[in-house]
VOPAGU-2260 file (C-alpha; in pm, 1 decimal, decimal comma):
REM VOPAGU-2260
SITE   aa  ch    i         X         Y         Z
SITE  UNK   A    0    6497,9     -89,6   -5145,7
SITE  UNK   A    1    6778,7    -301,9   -4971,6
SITE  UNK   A    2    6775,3    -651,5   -4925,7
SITE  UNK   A    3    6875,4    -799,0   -4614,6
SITE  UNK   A    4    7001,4   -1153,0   -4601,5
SITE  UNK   A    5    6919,6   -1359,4   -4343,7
SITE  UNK   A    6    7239,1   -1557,7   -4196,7
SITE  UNK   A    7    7163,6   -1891,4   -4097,3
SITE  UNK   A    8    7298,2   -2062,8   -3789,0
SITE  UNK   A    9    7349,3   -2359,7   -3658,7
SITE  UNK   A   10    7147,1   -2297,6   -3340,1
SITE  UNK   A   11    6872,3   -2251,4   -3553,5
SITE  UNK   A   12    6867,7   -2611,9   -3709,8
SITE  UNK   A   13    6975,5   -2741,0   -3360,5
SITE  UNK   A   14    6674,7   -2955,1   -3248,5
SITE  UNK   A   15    6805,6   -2995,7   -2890,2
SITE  UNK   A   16    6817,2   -2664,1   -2809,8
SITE  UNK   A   17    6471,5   -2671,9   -2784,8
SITE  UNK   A   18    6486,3   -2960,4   -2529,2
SITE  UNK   A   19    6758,3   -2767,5   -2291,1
SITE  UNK   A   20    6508,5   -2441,6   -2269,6
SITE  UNK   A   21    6216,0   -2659,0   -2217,4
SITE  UNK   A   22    6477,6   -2876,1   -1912,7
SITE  UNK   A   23    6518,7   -2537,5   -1783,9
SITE  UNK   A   24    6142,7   -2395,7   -1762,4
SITE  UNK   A   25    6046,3   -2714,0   -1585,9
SITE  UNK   A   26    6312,0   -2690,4   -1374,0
SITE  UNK   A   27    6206,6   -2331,4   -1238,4
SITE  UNK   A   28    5834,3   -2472,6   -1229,7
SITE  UNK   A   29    5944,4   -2692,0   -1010,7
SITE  UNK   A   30    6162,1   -2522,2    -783,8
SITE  UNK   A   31    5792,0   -2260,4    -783,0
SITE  UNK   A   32    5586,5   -2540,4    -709,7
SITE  UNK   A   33    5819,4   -2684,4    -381,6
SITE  UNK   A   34    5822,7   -2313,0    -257,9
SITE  UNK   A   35    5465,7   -2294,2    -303,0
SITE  UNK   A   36    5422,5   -2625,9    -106,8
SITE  UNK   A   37    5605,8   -2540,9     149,4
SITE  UNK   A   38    5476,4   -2200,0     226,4
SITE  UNK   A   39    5095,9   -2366,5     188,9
SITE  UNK   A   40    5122,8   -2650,7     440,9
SITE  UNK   A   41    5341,4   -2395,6     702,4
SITE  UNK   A   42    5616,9   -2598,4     667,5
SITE  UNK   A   43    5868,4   -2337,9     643,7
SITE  UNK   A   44    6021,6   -2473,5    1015,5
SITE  UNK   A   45    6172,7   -2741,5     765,5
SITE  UNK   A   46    6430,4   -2549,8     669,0
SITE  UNK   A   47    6545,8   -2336,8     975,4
SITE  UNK   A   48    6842,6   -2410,5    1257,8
SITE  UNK   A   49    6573,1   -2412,6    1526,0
SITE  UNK   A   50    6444,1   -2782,5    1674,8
SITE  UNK   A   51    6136,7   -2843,5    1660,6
SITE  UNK   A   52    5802,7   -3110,6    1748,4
SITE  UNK   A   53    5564,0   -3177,0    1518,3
SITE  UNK   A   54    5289,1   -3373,0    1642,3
SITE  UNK   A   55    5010,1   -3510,3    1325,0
SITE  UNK   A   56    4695,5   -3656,4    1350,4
SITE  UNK   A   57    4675,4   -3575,1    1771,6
SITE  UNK   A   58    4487,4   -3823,4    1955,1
SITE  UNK   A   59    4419,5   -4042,0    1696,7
SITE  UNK   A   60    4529,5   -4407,4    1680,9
SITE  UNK   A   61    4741,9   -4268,1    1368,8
SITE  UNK   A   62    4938,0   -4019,6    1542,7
SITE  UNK   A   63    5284,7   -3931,1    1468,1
SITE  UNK   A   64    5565,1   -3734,7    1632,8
SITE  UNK   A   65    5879,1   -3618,8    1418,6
SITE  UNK   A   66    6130,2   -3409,6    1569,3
SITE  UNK   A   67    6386,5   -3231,2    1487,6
SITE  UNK   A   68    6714,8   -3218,4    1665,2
SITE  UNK   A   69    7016,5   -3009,6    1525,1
SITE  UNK   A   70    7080,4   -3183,1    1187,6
SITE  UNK   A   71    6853,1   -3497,6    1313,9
SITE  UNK   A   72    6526,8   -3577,3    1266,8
SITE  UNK   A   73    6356,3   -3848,3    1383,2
SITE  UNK   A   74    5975,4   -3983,6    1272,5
SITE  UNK   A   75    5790,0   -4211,4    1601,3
SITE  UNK   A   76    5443,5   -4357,0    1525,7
SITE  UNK   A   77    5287,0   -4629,9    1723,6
SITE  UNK   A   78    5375,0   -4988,1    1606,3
SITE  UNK   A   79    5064,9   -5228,0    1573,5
SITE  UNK   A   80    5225,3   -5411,8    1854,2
SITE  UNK   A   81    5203,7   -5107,2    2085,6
SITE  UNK   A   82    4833,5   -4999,0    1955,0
SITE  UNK   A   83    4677,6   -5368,2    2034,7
SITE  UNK   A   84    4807,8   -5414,0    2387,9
SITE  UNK   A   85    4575,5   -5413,0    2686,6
SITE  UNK   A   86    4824,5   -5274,4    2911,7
SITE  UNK   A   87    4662,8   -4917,2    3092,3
SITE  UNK   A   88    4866,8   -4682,1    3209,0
SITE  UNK   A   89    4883,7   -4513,5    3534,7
SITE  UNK   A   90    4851,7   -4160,1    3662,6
SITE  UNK   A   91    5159,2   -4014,6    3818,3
SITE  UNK   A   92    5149,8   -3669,3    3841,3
SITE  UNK   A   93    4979,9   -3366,4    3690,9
SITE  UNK   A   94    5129,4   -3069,2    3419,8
SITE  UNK   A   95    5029,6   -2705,4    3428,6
SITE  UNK   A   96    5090,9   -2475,7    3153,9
SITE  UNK   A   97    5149,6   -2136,0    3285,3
SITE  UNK   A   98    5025,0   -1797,7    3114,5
SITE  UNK   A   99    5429,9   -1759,1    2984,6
SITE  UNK   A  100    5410,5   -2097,8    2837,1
SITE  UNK   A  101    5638,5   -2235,5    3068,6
SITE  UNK   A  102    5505,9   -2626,6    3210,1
SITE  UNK   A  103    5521,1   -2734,5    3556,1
SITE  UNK   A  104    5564,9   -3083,6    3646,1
SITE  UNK   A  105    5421,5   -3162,4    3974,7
SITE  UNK   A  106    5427,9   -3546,6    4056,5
SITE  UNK   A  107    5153,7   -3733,4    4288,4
């Protein structure tokens, strides 16, 4: 029978080696668990060239509009200011939507 001898090295007494694999599995968990985010809430729009409107919470007093313009984007939500006024609005015209999608504007 042959003996082998086992050669010792110093990455295995290094203690922080440990630390830099575990750096690097959380890393990739959390690089999986943004993806996963993203592709769960349909979000994905984030991230392309396109511009965009989102519109959350519609019709609610909470309702916010961000949009997206080129590298730009830009969050609107009511102020309290704006949401305890009196002040009514007034009808001045009326919007179709056509079957293409296309909207038509046609003032009163």
């Amino acid at each position: 029978m042959q003996r082998r001898r086992l050669i010792k090295t110093d990455e295995d007494n290094d203690p922080m080696s440990l630390v830099s694999n575990l750096f690097d599995i959380a890393m990739v968990f959390a690089v999986a668990l943004m993806v996963a985010l993203v592709t769960k809430f349909n979000m994905t729009e984030v991230f392309s060239q396109e511009d965009y409107t989102i519109v959350k919470n519609p019709g609610t007093e909470k309702m916010e509009i961000i949009t997206k313009k080129g590298e730009k984007i830009t969050k609107y939500a009511a102020s309290e200011e704006q949401k305890s006024t009196k002040q009514k609005g007034r009808k001045v015209g009326i919007a179709y939507e056509l079957e293409n999608g296309e909207i038509i504007y046609v003032p009163e």
